[in-house]
C-alpha positions in Angstrom: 99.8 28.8 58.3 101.0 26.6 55.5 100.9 29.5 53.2 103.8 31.2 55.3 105.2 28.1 55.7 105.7 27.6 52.3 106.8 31.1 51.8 109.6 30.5 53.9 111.0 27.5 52.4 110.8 28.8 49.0 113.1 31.8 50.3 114.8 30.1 52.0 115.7 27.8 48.7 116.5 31.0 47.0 118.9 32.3 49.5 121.1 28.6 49.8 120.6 28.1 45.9 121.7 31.9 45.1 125.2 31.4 46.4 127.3 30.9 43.7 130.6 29.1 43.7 132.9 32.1 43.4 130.7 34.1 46.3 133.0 32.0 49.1 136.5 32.3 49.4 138.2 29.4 50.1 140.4 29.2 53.3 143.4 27.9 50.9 143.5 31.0 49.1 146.9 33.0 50.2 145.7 36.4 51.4 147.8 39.3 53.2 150.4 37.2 54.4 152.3 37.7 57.9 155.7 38.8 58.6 157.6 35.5 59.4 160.6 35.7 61.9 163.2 33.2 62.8 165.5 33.6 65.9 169.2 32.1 66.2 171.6 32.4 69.1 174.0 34.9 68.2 176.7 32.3 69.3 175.7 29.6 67.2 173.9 30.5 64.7 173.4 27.7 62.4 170.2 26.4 64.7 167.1 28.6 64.9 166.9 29.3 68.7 163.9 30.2 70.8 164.1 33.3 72.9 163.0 32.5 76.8 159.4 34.3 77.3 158.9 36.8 74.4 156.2 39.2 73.8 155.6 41.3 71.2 153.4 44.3 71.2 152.8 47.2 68.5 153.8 50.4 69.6 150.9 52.9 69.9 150.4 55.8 67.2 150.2 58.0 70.1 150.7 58.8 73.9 147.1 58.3 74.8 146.7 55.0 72.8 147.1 52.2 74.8 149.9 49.3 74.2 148.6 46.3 72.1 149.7 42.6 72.1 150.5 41.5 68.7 147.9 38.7 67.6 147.1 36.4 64.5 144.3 33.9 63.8 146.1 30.5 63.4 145.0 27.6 61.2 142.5 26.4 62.9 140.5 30.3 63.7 142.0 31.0 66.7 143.3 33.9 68.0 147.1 33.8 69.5 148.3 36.8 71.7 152.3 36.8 71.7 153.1 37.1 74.9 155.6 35.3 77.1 156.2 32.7 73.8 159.4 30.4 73.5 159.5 29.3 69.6 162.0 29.9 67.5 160.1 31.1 64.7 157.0 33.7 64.9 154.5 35.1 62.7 153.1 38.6 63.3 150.9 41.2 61.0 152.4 44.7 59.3 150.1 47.3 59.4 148.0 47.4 56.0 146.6 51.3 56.4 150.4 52.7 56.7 153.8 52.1 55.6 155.4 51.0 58.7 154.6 48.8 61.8 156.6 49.6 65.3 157.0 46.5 67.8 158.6 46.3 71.1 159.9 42.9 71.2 160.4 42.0 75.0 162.8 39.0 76.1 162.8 37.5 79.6 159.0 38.7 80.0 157.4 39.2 83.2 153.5 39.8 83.2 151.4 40.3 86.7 148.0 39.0 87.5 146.8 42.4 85.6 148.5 41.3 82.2 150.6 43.9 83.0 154.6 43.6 82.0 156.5 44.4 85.0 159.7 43.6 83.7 161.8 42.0 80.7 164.5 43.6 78.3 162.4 45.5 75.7 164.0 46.3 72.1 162.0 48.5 69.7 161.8 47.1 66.0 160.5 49.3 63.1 159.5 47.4 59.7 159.0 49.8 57.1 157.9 48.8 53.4 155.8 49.9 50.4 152.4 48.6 50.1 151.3 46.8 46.8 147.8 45.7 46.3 146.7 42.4 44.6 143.3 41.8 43.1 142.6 37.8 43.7 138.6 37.6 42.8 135.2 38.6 43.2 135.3 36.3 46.7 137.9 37.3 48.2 138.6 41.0 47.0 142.5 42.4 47.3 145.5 41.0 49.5 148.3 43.3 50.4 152.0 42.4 50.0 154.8 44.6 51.5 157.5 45.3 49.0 161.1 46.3 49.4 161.1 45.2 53.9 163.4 47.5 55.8 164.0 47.2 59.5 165.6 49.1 62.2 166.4 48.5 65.8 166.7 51.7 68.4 169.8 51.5 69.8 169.3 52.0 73.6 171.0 54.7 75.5 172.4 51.6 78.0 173.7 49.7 75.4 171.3 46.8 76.7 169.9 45.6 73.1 169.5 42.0 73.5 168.9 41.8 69.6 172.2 41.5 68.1 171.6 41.3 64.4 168.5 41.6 61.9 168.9 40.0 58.4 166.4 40.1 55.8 165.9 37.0 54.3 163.2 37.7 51.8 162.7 41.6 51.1 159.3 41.3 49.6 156.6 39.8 51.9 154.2 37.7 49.4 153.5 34.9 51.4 154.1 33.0 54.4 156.6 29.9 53.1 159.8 30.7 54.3 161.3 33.2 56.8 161.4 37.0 55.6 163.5 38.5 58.7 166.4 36.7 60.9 167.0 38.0 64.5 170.4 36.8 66.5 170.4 37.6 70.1 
């Protein structure tokens, strides 16, 4: 018995000792940053604004996919699901396997007991970009930026866009410092 005893510990030594320093990547290190988006009221638009009950949801790549909430993993590892928000500034991933990422961004959301949205004013937002891959180290492998940020809203056949105006702040998306899009409803 102590013979396997001591066989464990000595692997065990060898696996906790055989870590080297640059095997971990440190959660400081600026990986493949989020899309950051400010919203100002289209009437006063000096003072970012929060739109009442937002959600945000990719579009799918086809008819049979099914509709998914936009999500990130904040600071402290958990996961946020943007629906029904109220900030005035949100972050939200671009696709990293494709050059463009469609959102419907919903105001004045309205979600049943099923997580359903039953109603709200639904805009469609397509961010299209180049990708450019970034080597960082042997820990944490490649980032991606996106590189030379378009966007374009669908105009709707009612004329019921409650997204006024999209600026582009920052038209390469290399980190997550400052604001890369404006939106003024």
């Amino acid at each position: 018995m102590k013979k396997y005893s001591f066989g464990f510990l000595i692997v065990g030594l060898l696996v906790l000792l055989g870590c080297q320093r640059d095997d971990l990547c440190p959660g400081s290190t600026n990986t493949t940053p989020l899309l950051i988006i400010r919203f100002y009221d289209f009437e006063a638009p000096d003072e970012p604004t929060p739109p009442q009950n937002l959600s945000i949801a990719e579009i799918p790549e086809t008819e049979t996919d099914s509709l998914s909430w936009a999500t990130y993993v904040d600071d402290e590892g958990n996961t946020v699901t943007l629906r029904r928000r109220s900030q005035d500034s949100i972050a939200i991933p671009l696709r990293t396997d494709q050059n463009l990422t469609r959102f419907y961004f919903i105001l004045d959301t309205e979600i049943d007991e099923n997580g359903v949205v039953t109603s709200g004013n639904a805009d469609t937002l397509t961010f299209s970009y180049d990708l450019q891959e970034e080597y960082l180290n042997r820990a944490c492998s490649f980032r991606r930026k996106f590189i030379n940020l378009k966007v374009n809203r669908t105009a709707e056949e009612d004329g019921q866009n409650w997204i006024r105006e999209i600026n582009i702040e920052e038209n390469n998306v290399e980190d997550e410092n400052q604001a890369h899009v404006s939106i003024y409803f």
